[in-house]
C-alpha positions in Angstrom: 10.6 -15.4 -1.2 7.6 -17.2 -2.9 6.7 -18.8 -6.1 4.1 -18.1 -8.3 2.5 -21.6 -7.4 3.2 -20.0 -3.3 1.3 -17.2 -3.7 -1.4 -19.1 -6.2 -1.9 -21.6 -2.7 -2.3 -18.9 -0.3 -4.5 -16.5 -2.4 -6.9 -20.0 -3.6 -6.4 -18.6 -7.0 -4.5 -20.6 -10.4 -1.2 -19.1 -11.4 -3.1 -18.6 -15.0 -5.3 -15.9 -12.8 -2.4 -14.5 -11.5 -0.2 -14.2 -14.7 -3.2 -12.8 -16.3 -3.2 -10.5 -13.2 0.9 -9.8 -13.5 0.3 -9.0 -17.4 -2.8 -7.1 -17.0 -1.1 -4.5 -14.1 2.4 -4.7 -15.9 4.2 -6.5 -12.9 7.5 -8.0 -12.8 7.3 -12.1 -14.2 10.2 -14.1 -12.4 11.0 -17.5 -12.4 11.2 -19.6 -8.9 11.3 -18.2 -5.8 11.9 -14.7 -6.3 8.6 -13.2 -5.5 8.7 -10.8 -2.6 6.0 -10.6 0.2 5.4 -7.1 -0.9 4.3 -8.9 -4.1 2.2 -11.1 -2.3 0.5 -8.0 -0.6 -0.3 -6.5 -3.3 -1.7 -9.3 -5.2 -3.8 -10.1 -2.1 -5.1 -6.4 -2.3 -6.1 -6.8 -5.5 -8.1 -10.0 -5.2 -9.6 -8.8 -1.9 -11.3 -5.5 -4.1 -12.3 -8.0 -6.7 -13.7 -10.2 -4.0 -15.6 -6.8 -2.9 -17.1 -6.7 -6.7 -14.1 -3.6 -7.3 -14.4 -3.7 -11.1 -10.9 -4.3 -13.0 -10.8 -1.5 -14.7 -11.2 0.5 -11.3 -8.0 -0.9 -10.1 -6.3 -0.6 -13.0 -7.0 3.1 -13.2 -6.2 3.2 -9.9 -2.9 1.5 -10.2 -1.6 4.0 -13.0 -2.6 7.2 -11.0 -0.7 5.4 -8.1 2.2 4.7 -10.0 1.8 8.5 -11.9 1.6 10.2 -8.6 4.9 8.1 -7.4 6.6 9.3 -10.1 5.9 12.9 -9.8 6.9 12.5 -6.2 10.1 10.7 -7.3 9.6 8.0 -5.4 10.4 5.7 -8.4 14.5 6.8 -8.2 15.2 4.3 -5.8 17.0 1.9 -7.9 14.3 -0.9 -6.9 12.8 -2.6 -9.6 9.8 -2.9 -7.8 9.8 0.3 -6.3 6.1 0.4 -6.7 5.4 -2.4 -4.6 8.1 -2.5 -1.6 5.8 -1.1 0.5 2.7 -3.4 0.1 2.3 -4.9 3.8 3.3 -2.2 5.4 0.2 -2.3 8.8 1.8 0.9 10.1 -0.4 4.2 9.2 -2.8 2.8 7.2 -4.9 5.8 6.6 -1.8 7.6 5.1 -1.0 4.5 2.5 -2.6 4.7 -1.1 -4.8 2.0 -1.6 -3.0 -0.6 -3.9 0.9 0.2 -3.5 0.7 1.5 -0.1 2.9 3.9 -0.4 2.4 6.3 2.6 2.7 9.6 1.8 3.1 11.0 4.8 -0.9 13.1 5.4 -3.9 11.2 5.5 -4.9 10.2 1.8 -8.1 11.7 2.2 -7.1 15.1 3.0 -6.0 15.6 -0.9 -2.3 17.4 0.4 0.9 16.1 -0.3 4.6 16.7 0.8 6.0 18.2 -2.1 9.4 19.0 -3.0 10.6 15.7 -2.1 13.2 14.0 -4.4 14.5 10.9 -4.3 16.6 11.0 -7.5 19.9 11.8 -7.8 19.8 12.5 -11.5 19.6 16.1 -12.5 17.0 18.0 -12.5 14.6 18.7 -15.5 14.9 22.0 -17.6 11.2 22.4 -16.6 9.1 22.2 -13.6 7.2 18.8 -14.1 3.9 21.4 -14.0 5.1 23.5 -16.8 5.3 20.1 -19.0 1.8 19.0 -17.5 2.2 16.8 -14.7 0.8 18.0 -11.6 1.1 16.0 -8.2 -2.0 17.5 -6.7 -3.9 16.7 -9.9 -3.1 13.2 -10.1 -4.0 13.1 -6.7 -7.2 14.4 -7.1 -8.2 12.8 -9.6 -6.7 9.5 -7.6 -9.2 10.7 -4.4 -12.2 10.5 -6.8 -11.8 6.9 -8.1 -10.4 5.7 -4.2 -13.7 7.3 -3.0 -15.8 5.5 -5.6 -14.0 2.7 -4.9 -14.5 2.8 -1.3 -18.2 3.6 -1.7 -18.3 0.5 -3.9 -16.9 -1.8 -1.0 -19.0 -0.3 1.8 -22.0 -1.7 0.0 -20.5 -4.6 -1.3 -19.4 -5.4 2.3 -22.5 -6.7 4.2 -23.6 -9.2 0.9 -20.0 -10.8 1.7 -20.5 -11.0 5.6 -23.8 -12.4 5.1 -22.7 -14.7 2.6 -19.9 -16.0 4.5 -22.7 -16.5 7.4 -24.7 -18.4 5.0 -21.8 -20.6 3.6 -21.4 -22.5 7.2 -24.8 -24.0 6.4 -22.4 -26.0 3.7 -20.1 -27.6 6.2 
C-alpha cells in the first residue's frame, strides 16, 4: 500500500497535483497508506498521456465512458470500492484493456465488439433492458473508440518531440 506522498515520489509530481488529480477524476481520498498499486497505475497512466500533451479534458471524457461502459457491463457489482481501478497494472493482454482502467474486456478494444450479457451483480434485474431506458454498451463503446483513437493519434505525434527531447536533455548532465 502507498501514500499519497509514495506515489507523489515515484510519479515526480506534488501531492497538491495529485489531489487536484484525485478530485478532478472523482477518485477515492484516503488517509496513510491505503493507496493500492492499482491506484498508482492508474495515476501513472494519466500523467504519462499528459506527459504525451493528452489534453485533460480528453481523459476525463475518456474516464466517464470507461466508467459508463463498466457499468453497462456490470462490472461495477463487485462490491470493490474501487472497482474501476483494480485492474490498472494488469501487463497481460494489453490490446484488450481500455486505455485508463484497463479493464480487459475480453476482444481487442479496437475491434468495437463486446461480450455482452455478462452480469456480475447479484441484485435483480431491471424492469427494462438498460437499451430500452437509453444506455447502450455498443454505443458507449463507440463513442469510447472515437476519443481512444484521437487520443492515440495525438500520442503518435506527440511521441518523437518526447524521444528527441529526452535525447537532447543528456546534453544537461
Amino acid at each position: 500500500m502507498n501514500t499519497l506522498g509514495d506515489m507523489a515520489k515515484a510519479l515526480n509530481r506534488s501531492p497538491v497535483y495529485l489531489h487536484g488529480l484525485q478530485t478532478r477524476f472523482e477518485l477515492p481520498i484516503h488517509e496513510g497508506a491505503r493507496y493500492s498499486d492499482a491506484y498508482l497505475d492508474f495515476l501513472r497512466t494519466v500523467v504519462f498521456l499528459r506527459t504525451l500533451n493528452v489534453s485533460g479534458d480528453s481523459l476525463l471524457s475518456l474516464w466517464h465512458l470507461e466508467k459508463k461502459l463498466l457499468q453497462l457491463l456490470h462490472v461495477d457489482s463487485t462490491g470493490s470500492p474501487t472497482w474501476f481501478l483494480d485492474a490498472c497494472g494488469q501487463p497481460s493482454h494489453s490490446r484488450r484493456r481500455l486505455l485508463l482502467t484497463n479493464y480487459d474486456l475480453g476482444v481487442e478494444v479496437p475491434t468495437g465488439t463486446l461480450q455482452l450479457g455478462l452480469n456480475f451483480a447479484d441484485a435483480l434485474p431491471e424492469l427494462f433492458a438498460g437499451k430500452e431506458m437509453g444506455e447502450d454498451a455498443l454505443r458507449v463503446l463507440g463513442e469510447y473508440l472515437k476519443l481512444y483513437t484521437r487520443i492515440r493519434a495525438d500520442v503518435s505525434a506527440e511521441a518523437p518531440l518526447l524521444r528527441s527531447a529526452v535525447g537532447w536533455s543528456k546534453r544537461l548532465k
